[in-house]
C-alpha positions, 0 to 999 in steps of 0.5 A, spaced: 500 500 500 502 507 498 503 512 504 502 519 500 504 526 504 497 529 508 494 535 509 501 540 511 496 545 514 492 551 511 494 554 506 500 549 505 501 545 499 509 543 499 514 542 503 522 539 505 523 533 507 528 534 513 529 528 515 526 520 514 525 518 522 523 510 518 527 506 513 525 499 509 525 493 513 522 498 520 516 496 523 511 501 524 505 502 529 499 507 528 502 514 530 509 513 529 513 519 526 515 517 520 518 523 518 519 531 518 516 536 513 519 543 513 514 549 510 515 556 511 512 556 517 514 551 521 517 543 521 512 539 521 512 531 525 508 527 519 504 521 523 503 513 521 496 512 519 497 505 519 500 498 523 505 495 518 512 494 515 516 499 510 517 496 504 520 503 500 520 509 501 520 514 494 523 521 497 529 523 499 532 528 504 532 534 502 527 534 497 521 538 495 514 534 497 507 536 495 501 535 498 498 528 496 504 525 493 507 518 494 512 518 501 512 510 502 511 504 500 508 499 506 506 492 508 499 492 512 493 495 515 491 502 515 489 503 523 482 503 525 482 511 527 486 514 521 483 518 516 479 515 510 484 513 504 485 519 499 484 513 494 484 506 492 490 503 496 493 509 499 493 513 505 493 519 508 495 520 515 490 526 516 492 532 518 499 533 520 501 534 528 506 541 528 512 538 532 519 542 534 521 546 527 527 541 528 535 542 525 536 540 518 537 533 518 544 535 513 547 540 518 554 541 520 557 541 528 564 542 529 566 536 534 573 535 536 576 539 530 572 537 525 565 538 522 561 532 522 553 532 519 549 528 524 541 530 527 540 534 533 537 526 537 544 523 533 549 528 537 544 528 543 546 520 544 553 521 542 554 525 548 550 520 553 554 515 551 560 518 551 562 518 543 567 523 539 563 523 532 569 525 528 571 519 531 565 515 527 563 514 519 557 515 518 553 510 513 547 516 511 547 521 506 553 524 505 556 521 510 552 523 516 551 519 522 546 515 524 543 513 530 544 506 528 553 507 528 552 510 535 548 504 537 553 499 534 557 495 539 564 500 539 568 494 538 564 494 532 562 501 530 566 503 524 571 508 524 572 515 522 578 515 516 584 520 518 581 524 510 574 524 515 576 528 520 577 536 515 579 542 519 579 548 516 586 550 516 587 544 511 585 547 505 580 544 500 573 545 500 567 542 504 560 541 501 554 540 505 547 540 503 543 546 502 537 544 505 532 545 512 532 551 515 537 554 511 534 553 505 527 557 507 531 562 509 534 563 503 528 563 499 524 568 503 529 573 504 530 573 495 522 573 496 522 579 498 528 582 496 525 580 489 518 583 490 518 589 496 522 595 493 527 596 499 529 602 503 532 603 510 530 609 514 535 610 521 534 614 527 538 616 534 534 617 540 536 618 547 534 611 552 535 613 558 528 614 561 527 607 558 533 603 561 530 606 567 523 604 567 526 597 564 530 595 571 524 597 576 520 592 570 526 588 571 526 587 578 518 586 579 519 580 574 523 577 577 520 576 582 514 572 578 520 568 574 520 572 568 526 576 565 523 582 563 528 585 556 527 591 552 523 588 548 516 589 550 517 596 552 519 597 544 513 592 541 508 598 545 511 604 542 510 600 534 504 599 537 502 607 539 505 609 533 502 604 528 496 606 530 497 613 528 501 611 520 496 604 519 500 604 512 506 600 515 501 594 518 498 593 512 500 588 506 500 587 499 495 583 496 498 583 488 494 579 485 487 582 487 490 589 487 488 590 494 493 594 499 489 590 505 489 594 513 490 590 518 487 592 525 490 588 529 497 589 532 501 582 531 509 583 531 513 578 529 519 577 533 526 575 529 530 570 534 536 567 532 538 560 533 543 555 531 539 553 525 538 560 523 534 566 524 526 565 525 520 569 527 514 567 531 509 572 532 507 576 539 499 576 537 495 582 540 501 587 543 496 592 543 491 588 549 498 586 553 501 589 559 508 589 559 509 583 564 503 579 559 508 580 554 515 580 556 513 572 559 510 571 552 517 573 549 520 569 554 517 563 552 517 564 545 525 565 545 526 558 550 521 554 545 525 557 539 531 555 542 529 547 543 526 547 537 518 546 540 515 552 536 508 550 532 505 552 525 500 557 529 506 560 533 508 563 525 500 564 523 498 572 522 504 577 523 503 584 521 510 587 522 515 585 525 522 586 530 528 585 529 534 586 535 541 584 534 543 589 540 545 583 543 550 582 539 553 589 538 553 593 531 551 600 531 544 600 527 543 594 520 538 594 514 533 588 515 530 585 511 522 585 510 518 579 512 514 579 506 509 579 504 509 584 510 511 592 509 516 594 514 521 591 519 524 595 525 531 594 528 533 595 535 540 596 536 545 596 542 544 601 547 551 604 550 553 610 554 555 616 550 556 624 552 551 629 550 549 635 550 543 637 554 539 642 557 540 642 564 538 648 568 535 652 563 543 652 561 546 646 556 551 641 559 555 635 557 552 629 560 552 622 560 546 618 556 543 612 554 543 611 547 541 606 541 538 607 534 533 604 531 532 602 522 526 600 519 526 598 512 520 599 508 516 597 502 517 603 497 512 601 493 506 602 500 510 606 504 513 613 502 519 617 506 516 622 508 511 617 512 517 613 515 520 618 518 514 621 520 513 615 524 519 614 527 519 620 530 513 618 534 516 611 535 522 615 537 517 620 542 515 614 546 521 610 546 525 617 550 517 618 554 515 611 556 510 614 561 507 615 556 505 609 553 501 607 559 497 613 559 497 611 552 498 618 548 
């Protein structure tokens, strides 16, 4: 009987095939992951619908899979509680349950010296048993660990040749496939450098009511468990200046021609993690305190960060925040999230000397500075307008009292 690819979700019609979680041969019970799917939303954990044994499968990893095709071939039964057939001997497994947008089952790790390519349960069980990978080969694709060489007796594990352990220093070059994570990324960010016409608008602003309205937060949080960044304070001033230039909360619909208003306030927040970048949404801003969102962004990093973000977690964004002032860098050009209008980047807060009225008379004093850069769609968005509302945003983000009077 066939096994063919279920429904991915809403609006999802294809996807990547991360990584085979079965091989030929393997015994499979009902509800058994068989595989992992990445849309642009999210990695997707494909279920079994049926009880039985792999007699084939048809894609490879890294491949581009559609909705209804042929995924593997099985001996047996179709469970009892599974979706009704798609059509005479094939099955489909129903809806997909959204799982951890996991790690691309190709990706690199450095390990003792040199990179290996092994999946993050492969690399999980070598460090509970102790095992160095570069010091195993690997019987997958392009060389890449399996459980299976790990599970081996070590007597019998096969080694690593000299040649498998590569530093770079070495010389020579190291192809690995470009799939997973990476990969979306790669498509998403030519979308919309293809599609939105960008431009990049940077302003300064003086945080030093912020640092100080942000530590009082910072002490309440913790003593409720939550880490209160700068984060929630900036997604509140978008939020107060979005709904003074709605333009920049809007996005293009090209095909009916409709430039489509959104009255609702869903900030998508770029996270960086090991894979990539990936942007999950904070829903409703506008109705959330302070606290309400930065224990929301807490969780949503945490989850990002172990790979348990669902499809829901990306759905219904309507600009997004970008923040690299972890890292450092004085202010960047992000790219849009498209079909989306604008991004807005929060860069590093520093100490600076300024001068400043004191008194009645002009001093030089110390002060808490960043830069803030948003990127627009010039095709929705004029110059003039995107100043205009980063100097209200900015207005805010130096008065942050005044976003709980909300004016």
């Amino acid at each position: 009987m066939e096994f063919k690819l279920p429904e991915l979700g809403e609006g999802v019609h294809e996807g990547e095939l991360v990584k085979w979680r079965v091989k030929p041969g393997d015994k499979v019970a009902h509800d058994q992951p068989l595989c992992e799917i990445m849309t642009d939303k999210a990695t997707i954990e494909i279920p079994s619908a049926f009880d039985g044994k792999v007699a084939a499968v048809h894609v490879k990893e890294g491949e581009l899979v559609k909705v209804g095709q042929l995924m593997l071939s099985f001996e047996g039964k179709i469970a009892a509680d599974a979706a009704a057939p798609v059509a005479t001997g094939a099955v489909s497994a129903g809806p997909a349950t959204p799982a951890s947008a996991s790690r691309p089952a190709a990706a690199m790790q450095a390990t003792g010296g040199g990179e290996v390519l092994a999946a993050p349960s492969t690399r999980r069980l070598a460090r509970e048993m102790g095992v160095e990978l570069s010091q195993v080969q690997g019987s997958g694709p392009h060389g890449r660990i399996m459980r299976e060489d790990l599970e081996r007796p070590a007597g019998k594990r096969p080694v690593a040749p000299p040649s498998a352990v590569r530093t770079l220093s070495s010389g020579g070059e190291e192809r690995v496939p470009f799939v997973g994570l990476r990969k979306r990324i790669s498509e998403k960010m030519r979308l919309s450098k293809d599609k939105a016409a960008h431009f990049t608008y940077v302003e300064e602003a003086d945080a030093t009511q912020l640092v100080r309205l942000r530590q009082d937060a910072k002490n309440i949080g913790s003593k409720e468990g939550i880490k209160v960044t700068y984060l929630p304070f900036v997604m509140k001033a978008m939020v107060e200046a979005l709904k003074q230039f709605p333009i920049l909360n809007s996005s293009l619909d090209e095909e009916k021609g409709e430039l489509v208003y959104k009255h609702y306030f869903n900030i998508g927040l770029s996270i960086q993690t090991e894979d990539g970048l990936t942007a999950p949404v904070i829903k409703d801003v506008d109705g959330k305190s302070i606290l309400e969102l930065a224990r929301e962004i807490q969780d949503l990093v945490e989850r990002a960060r172990q790979k348990k973000l669902s499809r829901e977690d990306f759905l219904g964004g309507t600009i997004t925040l970008t923040n690299a002032g972890s890292i450092g860098g004085l202010f960047a050009t992000p790219v849009i999230n498209y079909p989306e209008v604008a991004i807005l980047g929060f860069n590093k807060i520093f100490r600076k000397p300024v001068v400043a009225q004191v008194n009645g008379h002009e001093e030089i004093v110390i002060r808490d500075w960043t830069y803030f850069s948003i990127s627009l769609d010039h095709r929705v968005v004029d110059g003039g307008v995107g100043a205009e509302f980063m100097k209200l945003f900015i207005r805010y983000i130096e008065n942050p009292s005044l976003l709980l009077l909300g004016r």
